[in-house]
Structure formats: C-alpha cells, structure tokens
N, C-alpha and C positions, 0 to 999 in steps of 0.2 A: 504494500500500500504506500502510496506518494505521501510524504508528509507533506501540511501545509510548510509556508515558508514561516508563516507567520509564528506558527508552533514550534518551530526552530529557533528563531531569535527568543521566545521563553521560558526553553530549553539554557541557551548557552549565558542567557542574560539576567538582569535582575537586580535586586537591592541587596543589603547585607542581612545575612541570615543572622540574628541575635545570637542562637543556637552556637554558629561557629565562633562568633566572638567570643563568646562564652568560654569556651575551650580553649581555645589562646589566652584569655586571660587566667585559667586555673590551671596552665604547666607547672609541673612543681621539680624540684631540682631532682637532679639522679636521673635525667631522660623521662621523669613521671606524667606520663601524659602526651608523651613526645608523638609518638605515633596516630593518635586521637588530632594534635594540632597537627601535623603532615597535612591531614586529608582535610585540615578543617581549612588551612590557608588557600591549599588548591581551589578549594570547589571557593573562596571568599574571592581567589585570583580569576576563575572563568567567569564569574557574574561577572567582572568590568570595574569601569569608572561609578560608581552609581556606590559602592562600597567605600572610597578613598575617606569619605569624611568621617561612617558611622569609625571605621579603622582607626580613624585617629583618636577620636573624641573616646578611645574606650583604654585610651594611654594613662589615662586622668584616674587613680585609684589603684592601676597595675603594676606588679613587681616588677625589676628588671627583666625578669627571665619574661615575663608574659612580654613585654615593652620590645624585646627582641622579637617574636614572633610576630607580634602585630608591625612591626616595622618590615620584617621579612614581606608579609604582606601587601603591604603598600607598596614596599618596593617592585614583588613583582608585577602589579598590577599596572603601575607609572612607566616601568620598563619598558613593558608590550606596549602602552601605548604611545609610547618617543619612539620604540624602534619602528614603530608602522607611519610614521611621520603624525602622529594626531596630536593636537596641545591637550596640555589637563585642562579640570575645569577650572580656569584662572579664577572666577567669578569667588565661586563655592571656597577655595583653599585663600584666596587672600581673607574674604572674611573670617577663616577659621584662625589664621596667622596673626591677626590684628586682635584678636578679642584676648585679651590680658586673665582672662580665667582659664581660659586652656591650659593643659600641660603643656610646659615648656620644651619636653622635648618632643612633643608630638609638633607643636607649632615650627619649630626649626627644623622638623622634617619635608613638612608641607613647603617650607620656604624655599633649602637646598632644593627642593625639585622644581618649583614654580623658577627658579633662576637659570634651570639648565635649557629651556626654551625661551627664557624670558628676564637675558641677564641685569635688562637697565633698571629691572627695579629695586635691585640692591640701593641706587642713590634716593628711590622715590622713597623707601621701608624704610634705611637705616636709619638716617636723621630723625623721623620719629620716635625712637625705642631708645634713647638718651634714658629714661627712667621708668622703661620697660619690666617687668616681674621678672624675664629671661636674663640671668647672667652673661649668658652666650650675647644674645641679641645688644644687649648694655654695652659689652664688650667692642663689637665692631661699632655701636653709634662715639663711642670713646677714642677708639682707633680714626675715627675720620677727623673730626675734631683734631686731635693731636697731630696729625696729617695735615690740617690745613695751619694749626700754631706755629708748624716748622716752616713753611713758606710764609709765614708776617712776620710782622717785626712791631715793638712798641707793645702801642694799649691795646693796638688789636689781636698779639700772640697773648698777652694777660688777660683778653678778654677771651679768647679760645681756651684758653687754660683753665680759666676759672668755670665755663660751661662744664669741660670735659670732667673736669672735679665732683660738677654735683651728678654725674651715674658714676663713676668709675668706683667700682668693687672689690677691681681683681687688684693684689699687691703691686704687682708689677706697673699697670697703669698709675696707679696711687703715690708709685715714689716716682715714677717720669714726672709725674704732674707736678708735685710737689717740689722738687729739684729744681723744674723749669723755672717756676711762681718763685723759689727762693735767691734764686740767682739774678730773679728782676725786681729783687728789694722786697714783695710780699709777703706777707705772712701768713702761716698755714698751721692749722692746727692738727695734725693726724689724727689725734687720743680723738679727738671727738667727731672728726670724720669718718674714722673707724668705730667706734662704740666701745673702744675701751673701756674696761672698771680700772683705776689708777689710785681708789685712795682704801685700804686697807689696813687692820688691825690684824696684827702674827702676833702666835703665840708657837713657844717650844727652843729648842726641842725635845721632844718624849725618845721614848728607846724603839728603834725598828732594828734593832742586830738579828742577825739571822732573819731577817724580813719578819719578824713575830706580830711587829705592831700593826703591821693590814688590818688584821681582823680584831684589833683590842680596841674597844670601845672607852677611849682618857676620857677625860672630864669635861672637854668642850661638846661631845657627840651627846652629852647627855643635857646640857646648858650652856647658852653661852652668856657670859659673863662676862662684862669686860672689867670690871674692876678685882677680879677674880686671880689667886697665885695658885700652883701647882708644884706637885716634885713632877720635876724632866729628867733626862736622861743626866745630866749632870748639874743638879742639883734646884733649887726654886726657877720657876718661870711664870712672868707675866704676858698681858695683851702688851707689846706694842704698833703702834701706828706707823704706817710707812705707805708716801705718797710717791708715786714714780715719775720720774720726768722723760723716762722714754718714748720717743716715738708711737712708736708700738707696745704699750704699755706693758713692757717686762718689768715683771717684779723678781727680782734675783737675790730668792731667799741666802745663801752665802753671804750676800753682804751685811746682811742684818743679825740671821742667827751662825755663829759659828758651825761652819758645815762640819757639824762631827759623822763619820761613818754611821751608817747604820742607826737611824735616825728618822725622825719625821717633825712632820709642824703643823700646825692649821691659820687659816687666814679667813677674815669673814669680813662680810661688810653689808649693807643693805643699798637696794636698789627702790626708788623710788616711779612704781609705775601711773600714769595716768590715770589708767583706766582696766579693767581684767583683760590678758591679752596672748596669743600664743608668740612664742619668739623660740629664737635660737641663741644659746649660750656656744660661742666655737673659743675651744679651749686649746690652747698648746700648751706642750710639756716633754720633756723626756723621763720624769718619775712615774712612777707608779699615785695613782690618784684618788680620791672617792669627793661627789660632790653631791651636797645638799641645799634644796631650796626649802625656805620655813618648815624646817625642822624633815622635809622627806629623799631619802636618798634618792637620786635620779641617776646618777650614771656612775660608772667605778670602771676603772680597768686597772690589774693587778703585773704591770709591767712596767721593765725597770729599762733608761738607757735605751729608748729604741730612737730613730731618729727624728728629731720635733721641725715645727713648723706654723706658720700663721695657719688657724683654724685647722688645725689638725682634727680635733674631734668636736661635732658640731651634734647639740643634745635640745631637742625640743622640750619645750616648759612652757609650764600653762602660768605666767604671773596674773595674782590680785592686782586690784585696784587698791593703792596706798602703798604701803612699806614691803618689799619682800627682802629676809634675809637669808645670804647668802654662805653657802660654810665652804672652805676645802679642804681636802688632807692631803698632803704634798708628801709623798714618803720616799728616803732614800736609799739603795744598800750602801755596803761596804768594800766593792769594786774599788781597785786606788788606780786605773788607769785613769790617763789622760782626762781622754774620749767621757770619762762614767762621773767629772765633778761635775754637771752642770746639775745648779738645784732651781729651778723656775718654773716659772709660769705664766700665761700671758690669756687674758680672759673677758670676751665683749661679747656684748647684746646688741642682734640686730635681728630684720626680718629672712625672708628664705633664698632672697639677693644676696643676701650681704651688706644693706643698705643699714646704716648705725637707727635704734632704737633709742632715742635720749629718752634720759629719765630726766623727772620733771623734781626743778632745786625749788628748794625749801629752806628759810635760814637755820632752820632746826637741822633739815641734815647737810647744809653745808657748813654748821658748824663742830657735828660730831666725825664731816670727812666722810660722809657715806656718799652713794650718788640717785 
C-alpha cells in the first residue's frame, strides 16, 4: 500500500516528546540509563527543529550528566540542519538567548550555534550582556570593552575601564581592569568589588596534632563569645580582631596567631543582610576547613595542603534578613615543607555570577568591625 506523503512527514516529524526529555534528564552516572537516553536522543534528533527549544529549556534543573545528553541532542539536531544548508530558527533561539532566567549554559548553546550561520551578531548580543546572569556571556561583553580601552587614550580609556568594571567577575579581567584605572591615577576598591569579608575576630590556637582537632568540638562550636579566654594549644587564648588590607581579602592566619604545627583557629564575624536571601559564600584555602552560618554547619572538607585559589569552593546559603553570623575552623597539620606553611583564607559573598553581594553598614556593626 502507497503511503500518503503526508503520513510520512508525521512519521519523520514532530515536537519534542516530554517522554524523551525525561530520560535524558534522569541519566544517572555509571552509564545508568545510558542506553534508555541513546534511543531517547535519536528518535528527539529525527523529529527536527521543532525540538531545539523544549531541548534547551529542560537544561534549567538538570545535572551535568543529563546537560550533556541534552546538549548531544541539540547538537545533533543543528548539525543536520547546517549541513543540509537550512538556518535554525533565529527567531525562537534568540529569544530563548536573551531571557536572563534560562540556564546559562543552555542559552550559550543556542548562541554558539545561532553564530555559526549568523556571525555578526556576536557585536548586536555582546554589548548587551555587560551585567548578564551568564559569567561566560559577562565575560566577552568585558573583553570588548577592554578591546576598545586599549585603542583610546584619556577619559575615554577610564571611561571604558570603569564600564568594563561594573560586569567583570572573572579575576583575571578584574586585575587588567584594575591595573589599567590604577596607572591612570584612579582608585579602585577590589574588597568591595569582589565581596570580600575583610574584618574578622580569630581566636587560637587549639591543638590539631595528629589532625585530632577536625572533629573536636572547642568552645567557640558551642558559643561564641567574644569576650570569652580559652586553654589553646599553648597555653590561654582570646578573640582577637584582624582587618585585612589585601586586595583580595586574605587573611593570613600566620601573621597573627603563631603558626605552630598541628594546630587550628576559628574566625567569625557577622554579615549584615538586607533582606532573606540565597547567595554564595566562595571560599579559598589550602587547610582543611568547616564553616558555619548562625550556629548551622554548611560545608566542611577535611583536606590539608591541596592547591588554593580565588573561589575555590563556592557553598550556597540561605541568609536572614538582619544579622547573620558567620564561624570558620581553619585547621593545620604538621607537614614542615615548604609548599605545607600556608595558613589562610580568603572569603566573599556574592550572587551565582560572581557579582559582590554588599551587606548593608550599620554604625552598630561598623563599629564592632562586622560587615
């Protein structure tokens, strides 16, 4: 029997099956699932174009592992239809690109593709996304800025400079920018372009020999107190107060408490929020760590000496509206190379950019040094 023609384009064609999406987003690691999503991409790749957005929009909630198979998919779908010379649907994908509640890296999918037949709109896009949700997209509206400060000269390279400043997130833009602005007499503040915490109270230190003290709960885990003394590791210990003047607001416990071996300290201070709110606390360090907000542990890792960096570990937190206090436990062993004295920390509040969250001063806490 002849089929219709008609029956055949609703055969090969079609929208996205929720079904398959579904399966691409519940892969589970160890190949679990693996063979389920196979067949689920295919049959999502012969529908067509008519799939590309539900594809995207289902990146918004999914683990990496899922984020790869739905990306598999889209790609092969975009593929087929550039190698048979057809455009995507520019219409459908730029609006999905633009709307700042999409996943971020679903939107820079869509975008990388809409550019490969469609490169000049990298200049119409970028310039908007200066203060974009997308780090990535932030990134290159930063990069053109900065591109166009090294070709002027005067107010109008500090006037480029000082744009590129208010998206720039990533470090590396952040000290070009900075550098640039300081070498033409401006002043710049990082601590507070970054969101550093910079004014703290330490106490210690207690005993961590033989790494013992991880898991010992001393006397600040159970109150803190600032007027409060202790036995440390060698002998009485108080709260003292320590404001940093770095850059990138290290606070390099060594300087203050005598880095003895095997050893640890706590540092605490309150953050003063608007309003209730979720944030990121990104934390560097090379010790071994545990951190608490009003009074509840949120993250810990029990490693010593591995290699630090700006926003090494980034812990989402749910802050109150008013005061939240903040606790850490800085712990060190007794390694004596080189490489194993660094006793630090470096620790800011901002949104899922990277963009600094200030906390709202108060002469109450700008006189106890909180922030």
């Amino acid at each position: 029997m002849k089929i219709p023609v008609l029956l055949i384009v609703a055969l090969t064609s079609g929208t996205a099956s929720a079904d398959d999406i579904d399966v691409l987003k519940s892969v589970g690691p160890g190949s679990q699932g693996a063979t389920e999503a196979r067949a689920a991409r295919d049959r999502l790749a012969a529908a067509g174009t008519d799939n590309l957005i539900p594809i995207l929009q289902a990146f918004e909630g999914s683990s990496v592992l899922a984020q790869n198979w739905l990306r598999s998919a889209f790609e092969g779908i975009a593929d087929a239809e550039i190698k048979q010379g057809n455009y995507l649907p520019k219409d459908e994908l730029l609006k999905f690109v633009m709307d700042t509640q999409g996943s971020p890296q679903a939107r820079r999918l869509a975008y990388e593709w809409l550019l490969k037949r469609t490169p000049e709109l990298e200049a119409e896009l970028i310039p908007k996304m200066l203060l974009d949700p997308s780090p990535e997209f932030r990134r290159d509206a930063v990069k053109r800025l900065l591109d166009q400060a090294e070709q002027a000269s005067g107010d109008d390279a500090v006037g480029l400079y000082r744009e590129a400043l208010k998206g720039a997130v990533h470090e590396d833009q952040v000290t070009a920018v900075s550098k640039a602005l300081r070498d033409a007499g401006e002043e710049v503040d990082l601590q507070k372009h970054f969101g550093f915490l910079t004014s703290w109270h330490i106490i210690g230190p207690f005993d961590n020999k033989e790494k013992k003290g991880y898991p010992i709960a001393y006397p600040p885990e159970s109150a803190i107190d600032l007027a409060a003394a202790y036995d440390g590791q060698m002998g009485e210990v108080k709260w003292q107060q320590y404001v940093t003047e770095d850059d990138y607001g290290l606070m390099n416990i060594a300087d203050e408490i005598e880095n003895y071996k095997g050893s640890l300290m706590y540092a605490t201070t309150t953050y003063n929020s608007g309003r209730s709110q979720d944030v990121q606390f990104r934390l560097g360090t090379p010790n071994a760590w545990k951190l608490w907000v009003n009074g509840d542990l949120v993250f810990e890792r029990e490693e010593y000496h591995r290699s630090t960096r700006m926003d090494q570990y980034r812990i989402p937190v749910s802050l109150k509206a008013g005061n939240n206090v903040i606790m850490l436990k800085v712990c060190q062993n007794e390694q004596d190379e080189p490489w194993a004295q660094r006793y630090q920390f470096q620790l800011r509040v901002c949104d899922r950019t990277g963009s600094a969250i200030a906390p709202v001063k108060t002469t109450a806490s700008a006189a106890k040094g909180s922030h």
